[in-house]
C-alpha positions as CSV (number, residue, x, y, z in Angstrom):
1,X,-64.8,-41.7,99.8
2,X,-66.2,-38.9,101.8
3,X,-65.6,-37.7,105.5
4,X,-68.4,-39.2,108.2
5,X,-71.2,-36.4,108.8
6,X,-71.2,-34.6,112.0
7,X,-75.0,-36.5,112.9
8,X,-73.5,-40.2,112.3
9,X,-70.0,-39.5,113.8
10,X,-72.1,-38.5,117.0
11,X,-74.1,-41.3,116.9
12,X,-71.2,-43.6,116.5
13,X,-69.5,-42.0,119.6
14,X,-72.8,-43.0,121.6
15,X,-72.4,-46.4,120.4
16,X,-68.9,-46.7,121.2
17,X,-69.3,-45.2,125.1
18,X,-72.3,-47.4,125.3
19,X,-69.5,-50.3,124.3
20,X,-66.8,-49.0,126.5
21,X,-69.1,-48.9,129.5
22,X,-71.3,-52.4,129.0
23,X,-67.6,-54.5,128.7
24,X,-66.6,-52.6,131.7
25,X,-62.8,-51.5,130.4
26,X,-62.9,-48.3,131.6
27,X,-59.1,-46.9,132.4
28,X,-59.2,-43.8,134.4
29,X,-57.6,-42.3,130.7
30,X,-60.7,-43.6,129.3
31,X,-62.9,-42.3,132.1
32,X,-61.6,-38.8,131.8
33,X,-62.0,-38.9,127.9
34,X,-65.9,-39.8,128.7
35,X,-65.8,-36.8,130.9
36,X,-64.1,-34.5,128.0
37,X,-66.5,-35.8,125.6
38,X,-69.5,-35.0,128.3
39,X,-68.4,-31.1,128.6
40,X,-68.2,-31.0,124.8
41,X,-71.4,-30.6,124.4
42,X,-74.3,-30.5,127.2
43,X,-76.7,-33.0,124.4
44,X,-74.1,-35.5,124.9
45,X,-74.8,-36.3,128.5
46,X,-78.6,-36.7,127.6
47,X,-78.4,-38.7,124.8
48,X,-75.7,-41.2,126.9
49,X,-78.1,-40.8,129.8
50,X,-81.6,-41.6,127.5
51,X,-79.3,-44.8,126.4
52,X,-78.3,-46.0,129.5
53,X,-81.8,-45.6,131.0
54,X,-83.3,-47.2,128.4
55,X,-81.0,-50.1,128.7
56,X,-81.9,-50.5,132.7
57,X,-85.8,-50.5,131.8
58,X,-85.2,-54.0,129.6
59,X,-83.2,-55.6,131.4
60,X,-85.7,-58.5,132.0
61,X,-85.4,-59.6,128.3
62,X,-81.9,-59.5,127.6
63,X,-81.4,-63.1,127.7
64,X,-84.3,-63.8,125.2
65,X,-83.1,-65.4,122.1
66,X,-83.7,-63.5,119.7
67,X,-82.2,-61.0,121.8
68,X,-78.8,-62.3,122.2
69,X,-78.6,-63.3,118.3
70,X,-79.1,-59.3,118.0
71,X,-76.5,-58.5,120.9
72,X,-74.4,-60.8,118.7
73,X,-74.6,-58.7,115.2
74,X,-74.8,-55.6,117.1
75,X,-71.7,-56.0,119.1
76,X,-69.9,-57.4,115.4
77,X,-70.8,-54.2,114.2
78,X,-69.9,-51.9,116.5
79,X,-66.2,-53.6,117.3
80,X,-65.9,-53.3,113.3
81,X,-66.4,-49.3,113.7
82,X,-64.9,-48.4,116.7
83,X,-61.8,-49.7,115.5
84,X,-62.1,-47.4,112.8
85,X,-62.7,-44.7,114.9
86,X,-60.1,-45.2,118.0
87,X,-57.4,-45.8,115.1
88,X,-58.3,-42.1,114.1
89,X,-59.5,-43.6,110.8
90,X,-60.2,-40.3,108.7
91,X,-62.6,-41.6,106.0
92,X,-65.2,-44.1,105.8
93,X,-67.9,-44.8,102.7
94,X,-70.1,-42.7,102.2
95,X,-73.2,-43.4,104.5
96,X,-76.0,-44.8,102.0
97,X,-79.7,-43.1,103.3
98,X,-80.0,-45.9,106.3
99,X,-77.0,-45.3,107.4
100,X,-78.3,-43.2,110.6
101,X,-81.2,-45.3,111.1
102,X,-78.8,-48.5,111.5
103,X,-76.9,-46.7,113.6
104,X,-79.4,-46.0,116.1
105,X,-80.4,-49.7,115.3
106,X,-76.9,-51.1,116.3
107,X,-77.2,-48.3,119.6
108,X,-80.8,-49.8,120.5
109,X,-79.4,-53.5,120.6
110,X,-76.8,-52.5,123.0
111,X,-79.0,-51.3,125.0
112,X,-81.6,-53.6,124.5
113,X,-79.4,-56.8,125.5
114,X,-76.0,-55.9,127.3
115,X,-75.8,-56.6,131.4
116,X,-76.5,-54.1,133.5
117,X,-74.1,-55.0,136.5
118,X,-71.6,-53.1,134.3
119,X,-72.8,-50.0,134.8
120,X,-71.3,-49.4,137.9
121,X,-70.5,-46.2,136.8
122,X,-73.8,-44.9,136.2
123,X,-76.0,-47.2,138.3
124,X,-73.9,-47.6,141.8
125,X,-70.3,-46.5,141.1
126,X,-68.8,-42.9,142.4
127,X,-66.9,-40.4,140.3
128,X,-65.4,-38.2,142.3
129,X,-64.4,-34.3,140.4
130,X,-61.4,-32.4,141.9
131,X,-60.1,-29.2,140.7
132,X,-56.8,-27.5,142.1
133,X,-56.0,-24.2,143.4
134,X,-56.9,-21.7,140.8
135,X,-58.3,-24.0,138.5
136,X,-61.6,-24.3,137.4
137,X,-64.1,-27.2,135.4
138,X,-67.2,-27.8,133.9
139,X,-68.8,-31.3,133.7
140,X,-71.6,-32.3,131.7
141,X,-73.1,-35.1,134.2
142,X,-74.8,-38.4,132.1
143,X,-78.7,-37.4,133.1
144,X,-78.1,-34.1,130.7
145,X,-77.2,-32.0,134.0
146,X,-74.2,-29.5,134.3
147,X,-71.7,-29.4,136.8
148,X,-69.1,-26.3,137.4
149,X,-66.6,-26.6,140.2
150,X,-65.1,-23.7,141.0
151,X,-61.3,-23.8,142.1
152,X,-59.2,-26.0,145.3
153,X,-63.1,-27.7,145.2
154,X,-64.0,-31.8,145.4
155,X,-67.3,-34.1,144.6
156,X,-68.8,-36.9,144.4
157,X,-71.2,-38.4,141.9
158,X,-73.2,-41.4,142.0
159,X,-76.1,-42.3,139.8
160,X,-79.0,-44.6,139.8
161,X,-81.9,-45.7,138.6
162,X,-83.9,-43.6,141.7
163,X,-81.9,-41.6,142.8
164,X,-78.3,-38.8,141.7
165,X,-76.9,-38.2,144.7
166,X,-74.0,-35.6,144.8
167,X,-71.6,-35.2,147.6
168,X,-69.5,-31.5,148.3
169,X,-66.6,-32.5,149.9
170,X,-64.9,-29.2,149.9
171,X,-65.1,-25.8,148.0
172,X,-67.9,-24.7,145.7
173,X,-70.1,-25.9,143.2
174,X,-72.8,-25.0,140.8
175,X,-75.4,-26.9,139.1
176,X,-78.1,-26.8,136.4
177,X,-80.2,-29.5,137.1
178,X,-81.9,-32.0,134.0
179,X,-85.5,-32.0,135.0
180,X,-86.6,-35.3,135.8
181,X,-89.2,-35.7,138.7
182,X,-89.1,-39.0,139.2
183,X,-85.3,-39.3,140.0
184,X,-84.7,-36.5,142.8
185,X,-81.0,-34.9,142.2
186,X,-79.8,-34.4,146.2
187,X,-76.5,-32.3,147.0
188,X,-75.0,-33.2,150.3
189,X,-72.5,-31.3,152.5
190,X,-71.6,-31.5,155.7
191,X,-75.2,-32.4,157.2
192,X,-77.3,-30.8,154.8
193,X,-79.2,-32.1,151.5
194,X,-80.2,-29.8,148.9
195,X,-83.0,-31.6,147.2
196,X,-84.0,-29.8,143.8
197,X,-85.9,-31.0,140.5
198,X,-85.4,-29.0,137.1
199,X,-83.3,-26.0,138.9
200,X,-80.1,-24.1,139.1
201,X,-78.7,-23.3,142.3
202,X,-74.7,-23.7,143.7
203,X,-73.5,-25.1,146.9
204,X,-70.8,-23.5,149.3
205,X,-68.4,-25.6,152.1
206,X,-67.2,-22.9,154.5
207,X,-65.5,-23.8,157.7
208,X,-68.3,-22.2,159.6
209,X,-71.4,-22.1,157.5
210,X,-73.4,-24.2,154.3
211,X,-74.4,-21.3,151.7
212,X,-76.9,-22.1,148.9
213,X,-77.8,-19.8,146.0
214,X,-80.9,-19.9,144.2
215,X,-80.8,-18.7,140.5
216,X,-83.9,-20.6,139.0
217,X,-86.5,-23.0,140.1
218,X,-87.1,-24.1,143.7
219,X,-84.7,-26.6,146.5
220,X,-85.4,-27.4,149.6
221,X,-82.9,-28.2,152.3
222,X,-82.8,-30.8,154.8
223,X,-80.5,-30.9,158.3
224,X,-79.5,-33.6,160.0
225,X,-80.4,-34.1,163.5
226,X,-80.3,-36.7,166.1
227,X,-84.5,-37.1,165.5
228,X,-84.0,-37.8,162.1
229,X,-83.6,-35.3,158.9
230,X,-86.0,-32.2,159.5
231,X,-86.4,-29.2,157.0
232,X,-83.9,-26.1,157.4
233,X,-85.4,-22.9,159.1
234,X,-84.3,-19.3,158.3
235,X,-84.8,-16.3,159.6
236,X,-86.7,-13.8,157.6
237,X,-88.9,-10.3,158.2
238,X,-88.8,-11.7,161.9
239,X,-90.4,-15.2,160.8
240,X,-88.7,-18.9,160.8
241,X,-89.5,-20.5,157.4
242,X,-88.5,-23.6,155.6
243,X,-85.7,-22.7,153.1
244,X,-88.2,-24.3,150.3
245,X,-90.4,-21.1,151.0
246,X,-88.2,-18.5,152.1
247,X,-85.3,-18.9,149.5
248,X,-86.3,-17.3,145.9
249,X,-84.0,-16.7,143.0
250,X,-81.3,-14.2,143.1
251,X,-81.4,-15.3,147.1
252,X,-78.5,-17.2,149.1
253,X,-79.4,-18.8,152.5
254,X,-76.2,-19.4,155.1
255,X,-76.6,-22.7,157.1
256,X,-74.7,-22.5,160.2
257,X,-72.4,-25.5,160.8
258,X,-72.8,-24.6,164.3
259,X,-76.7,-24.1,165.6
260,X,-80.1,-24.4,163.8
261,X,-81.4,-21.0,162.3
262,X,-79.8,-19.7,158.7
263,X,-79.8,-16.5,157.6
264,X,-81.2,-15.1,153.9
265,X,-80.3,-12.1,151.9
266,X,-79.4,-11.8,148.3
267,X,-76.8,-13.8,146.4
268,X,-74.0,-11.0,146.0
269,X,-70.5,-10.9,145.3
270,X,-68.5,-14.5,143.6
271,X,-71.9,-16.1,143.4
272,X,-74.5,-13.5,142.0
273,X,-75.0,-14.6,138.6
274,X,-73.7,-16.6,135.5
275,X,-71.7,-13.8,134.6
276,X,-69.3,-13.4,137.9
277,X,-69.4,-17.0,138.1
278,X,-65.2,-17.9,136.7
279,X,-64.7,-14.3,137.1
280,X,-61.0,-12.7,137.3
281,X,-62.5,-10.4,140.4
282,X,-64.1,-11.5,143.1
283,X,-66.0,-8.9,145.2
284,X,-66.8,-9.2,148.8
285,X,-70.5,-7.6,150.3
286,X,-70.3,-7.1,154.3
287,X,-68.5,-10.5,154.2
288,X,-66.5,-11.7,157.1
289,X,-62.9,-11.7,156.8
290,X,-62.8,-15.6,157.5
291,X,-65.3,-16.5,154.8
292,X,-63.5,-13.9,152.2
293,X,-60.1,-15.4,153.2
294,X,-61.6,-19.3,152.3
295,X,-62.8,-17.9,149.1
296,X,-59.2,-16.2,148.2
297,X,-57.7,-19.2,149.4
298,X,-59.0,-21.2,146.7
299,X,-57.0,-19.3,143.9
300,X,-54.0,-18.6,146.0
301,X,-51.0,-20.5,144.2
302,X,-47.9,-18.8,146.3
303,X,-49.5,-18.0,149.8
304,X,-52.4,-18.7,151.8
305,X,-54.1,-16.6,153.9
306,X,-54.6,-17.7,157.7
307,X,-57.0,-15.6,159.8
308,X,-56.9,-15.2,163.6
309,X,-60.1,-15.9,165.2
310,X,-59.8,-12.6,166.8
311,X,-60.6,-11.1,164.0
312,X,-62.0,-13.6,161.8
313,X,-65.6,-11.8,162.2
314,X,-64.7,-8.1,160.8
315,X,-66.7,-7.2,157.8
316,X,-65.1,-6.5,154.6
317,X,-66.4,-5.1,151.5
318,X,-64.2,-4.5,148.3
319,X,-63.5,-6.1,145.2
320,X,-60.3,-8.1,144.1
321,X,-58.5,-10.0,141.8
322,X,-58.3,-13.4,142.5
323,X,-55.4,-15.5,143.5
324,X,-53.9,-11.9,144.5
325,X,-54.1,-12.2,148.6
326,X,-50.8,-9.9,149.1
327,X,-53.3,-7.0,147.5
328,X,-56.3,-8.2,149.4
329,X,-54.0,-8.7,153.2
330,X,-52.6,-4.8,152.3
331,X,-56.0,-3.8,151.9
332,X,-56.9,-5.4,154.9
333,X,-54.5,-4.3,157.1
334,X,-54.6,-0.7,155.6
335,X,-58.4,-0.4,156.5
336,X,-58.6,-2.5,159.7
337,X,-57.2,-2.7,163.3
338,X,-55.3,-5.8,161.6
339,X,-51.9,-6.6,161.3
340,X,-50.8,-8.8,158.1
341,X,-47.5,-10.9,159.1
342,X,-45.7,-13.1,155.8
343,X,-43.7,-16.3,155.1
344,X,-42.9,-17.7,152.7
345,X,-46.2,-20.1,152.4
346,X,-48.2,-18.0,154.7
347,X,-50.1,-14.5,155.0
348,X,-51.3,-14.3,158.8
349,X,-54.0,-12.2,159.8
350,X,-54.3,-10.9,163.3
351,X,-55.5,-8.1,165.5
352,X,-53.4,-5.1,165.9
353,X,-51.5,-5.0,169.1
């Protein structure tokens, strides 16, 4: 008896998420196991996601006969090894040359003839990805895309057969986008969509302002209005263009949450690259106090910083070390007509009397 290679072991975890998803017993334990398995390695999401589509585009002949007599021996099959494998069985035979082949075999009957109603998960559910204060995650998404949510951040994800549409609800995310033209990947936040195909760009939920950062590829952006959705304008060189032209990579556009024209000028500071992104500093370019207070906030276990309107437009520049807002109000107050009052819970910001 020898140990299972790595290339069938991975194929029988395929199978056995395929399984898990089609009979719809899905515990949230199970669902964050999927998710663990996802970020393991970014192939995973692909292959799960080449599976699953292939399963939706023959869907017309999974009652045939000869279909279900295969769903029947395939399903036999794969029950017989997963319970191998979710007992933490060790060692199995050694895999004769077809071993792999009948794998994929076993794989290609599941998705050949299970329903697809339940794939609610993947077709019409929502996952919803939260991360705490401080705390930081990356998600390999089932169409082969990546997901990293940076800290105190929330979205939603919901796949189908069109369309993956991804809500911000709060804080910051960053994605590298599968290409696949023919299913757009939209982020929405607030009243914005960020429509991109085959790109990397990350999405920012301030209280007063949308900010998107372009690191490869092309988006374009899409506002909400009472007319209907109409592309975002920026200001640039004294011009209004669409954010599709105007924003290039190694740029970041701010979308006022408040009023119609955005503003363009390169991504600096917590956003301007792969390597600052999970960074143990975070660095501050002209940045008003109120948007650099939101970003400390995020990793700020003990206190949180409030900011008085007064002076929630003064610039800062400066780097820092995050989740450390005693250090960053003391270099505020020490450097600005500000005065830095603390609790307990609380570090308040406000304009020296």
């Amino acid at each position: 008896m020898t140990a299972l290679r790595p290339d069938a072991d991975a194929d029988a975890d395929v199978i056995n998420w395929c399984l898990r998803l089609s009979n719809g017993t899905m515990s949230p334990q199970d669902r964050e196991r999927l998710h663990e398995w996802l970020a393991g390695d970014a192939a995973r999401g692909e292959q799960l996601g080449a599976a699953l589509a292939a399963w939706d585009a023959v869907e017309a002949d999974a009652d045939a006969p000869e279909m279900l007599a295969l769903r029947r021996d395939a399903l036999g099959a794969v029950h017989r090894a997963g319970q191998r494998r979710w007992l933490r069985t060790r060692f199995v035979p050694s895999p004769i040359p077809w071993a792999r082949p009948m794998l994929w075999a076993i794989a290609a009957a599941l998705v050949l003839t299970l329903s697809v109603g339940s794939l609610l998960w993947w077709q019409g559910g929502r996952d919803a990805y939260r991360t705490g204060i401080g705390e930081r995650r990356v998600i390999a998404l089932a169409d082969g895309s990546r997901l990293s949510l940076d800290a105190d951040s929330v979205v939603t994800v919901a796949f189908t057969a069109q369309r993956r549409n991804i809500v911000l609800e709060k804080g910051r995310a960053r994605f590298k986008v599968a290409k696949d033209p023919l299913r757009p990947f939209a982020v929405r936040s607030g009243r914005n969509v960020i429509v991109a195909t085959g790109t990397e760009f990350s999405v920012e939920r301030l209280s007063r302002e949308i900010r998107v950062a372009l690191f490869e590829g092309h988006v374009a952006v899409l506002r909400d209005t009472p007319q209907g959705q109409t592309n975002a304008i920026v200001r640039r060189d004294g011009r209004r263009l669409t954010v599709e032209r105007a924003l290039t990579p190694g740029h970041e556009i701010g979308l006022p949450v408040s009023g119609t024209i955005g503003s363009i000028g390169p991504a600096l500071g917590p956003i301007a690259g792969g390597e600052s992104w999970g960074a143990e500093q975070i660095s501050f370019t002209a940045e008003t106090l109120g948007a650099a207070a939101e970003r400390m906030n995020r990793y700020a276990e003990r206190r949180r910083i409030a900011v008085d309107p007064g002076v929630a437009d003064v610039r800062i520049s400066g780097v820092f070390n995050v989740g450390d807002v005693d250090a960053f109000a003391q270099a505020i107050a020490a450097t600005f007509p500000v005065d830095a009052t603390v609790d307990d819970a609380t570090i308040r910001l406000k304009r020296h009397r």
